[in-house]
N, C-alpha and C positions, 0 to 999 in steps of 0.2 A: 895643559892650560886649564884655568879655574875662570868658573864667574861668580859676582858675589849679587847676590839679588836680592835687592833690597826693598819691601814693599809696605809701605805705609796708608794708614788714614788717617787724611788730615784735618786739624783742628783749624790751624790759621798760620799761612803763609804772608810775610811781611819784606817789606822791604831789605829788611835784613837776614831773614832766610835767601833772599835770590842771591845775594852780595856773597851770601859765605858760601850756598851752593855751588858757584861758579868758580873761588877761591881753592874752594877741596880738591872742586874737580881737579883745576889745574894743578895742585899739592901733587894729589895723588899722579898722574902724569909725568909731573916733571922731576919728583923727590923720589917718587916711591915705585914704579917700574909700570903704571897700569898702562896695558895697551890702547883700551878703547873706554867711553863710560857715556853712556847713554841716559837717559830720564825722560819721564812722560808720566804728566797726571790729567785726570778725565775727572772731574765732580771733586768727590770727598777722599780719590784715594790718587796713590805716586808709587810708580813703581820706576826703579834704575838698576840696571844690569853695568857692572864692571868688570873687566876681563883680563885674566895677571897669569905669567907664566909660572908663579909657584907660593905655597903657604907662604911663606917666609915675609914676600912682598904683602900679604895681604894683615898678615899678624902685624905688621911693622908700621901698616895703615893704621889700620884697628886703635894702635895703641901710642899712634902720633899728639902731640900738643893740640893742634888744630884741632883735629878728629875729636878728641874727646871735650871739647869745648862745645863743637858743634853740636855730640850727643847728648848734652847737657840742656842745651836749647831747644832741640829735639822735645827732650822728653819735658820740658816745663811750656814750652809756647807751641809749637808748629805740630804738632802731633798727637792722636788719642794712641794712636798703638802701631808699630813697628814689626815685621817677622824680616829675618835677616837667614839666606839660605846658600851654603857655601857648596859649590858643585862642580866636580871634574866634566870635563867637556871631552864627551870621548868620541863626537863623529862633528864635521862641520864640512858645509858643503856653501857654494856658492853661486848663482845662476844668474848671467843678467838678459834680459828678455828686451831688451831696447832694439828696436825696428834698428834696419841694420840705413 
């Protein structure tokens, strides 16, 4: 399994950032194999973790219609700078601690 972790600072989030946000995500999901895809921003920066059983699915993201629209947008309105870090996931564990 891979995650792609994706961390940005943000310039200015618009109504049409949430819109294609929430669009990708489900792209990604429903076209393209992602298991899970997470996001959370605090102040000036956003970080989102997505999580894909192999390159292929994530290359395929990467270089989807969508996808490169939104990175267009990206880079002209919603954001000063972007680091984008693709990573094998070699140990995952799980614990739930809820009062029984």
């Amino acid at each position: 399994m891979y995650a792609v972790i994706f961390k940005a600072r943000i310039r200015s989030l618009d109504e049409d950032y949430q819109e294609t946000a929430n669009k990708l995500r489900e792209i990604a999901m429903k076209e393209f194999g992602c298991r899970e895809f997470v996001s959370v921003s605090e102040g000036e920066f956003e970080i989102s973790i997505s999580y894909w059983d192999d390159m292929n699915m994530i290359r395929a993201w990467k270089e989807s219609t969508e996808h490169l629209k939104a990175q267009t947008e990206g880079r002209n309105r919603w954001y000063h700078s972007i680091q984008i870090q693709v990573v094998e996931v070699v140990r995952e564990y799980e614990r739930n601690y809820a009062s029984a």
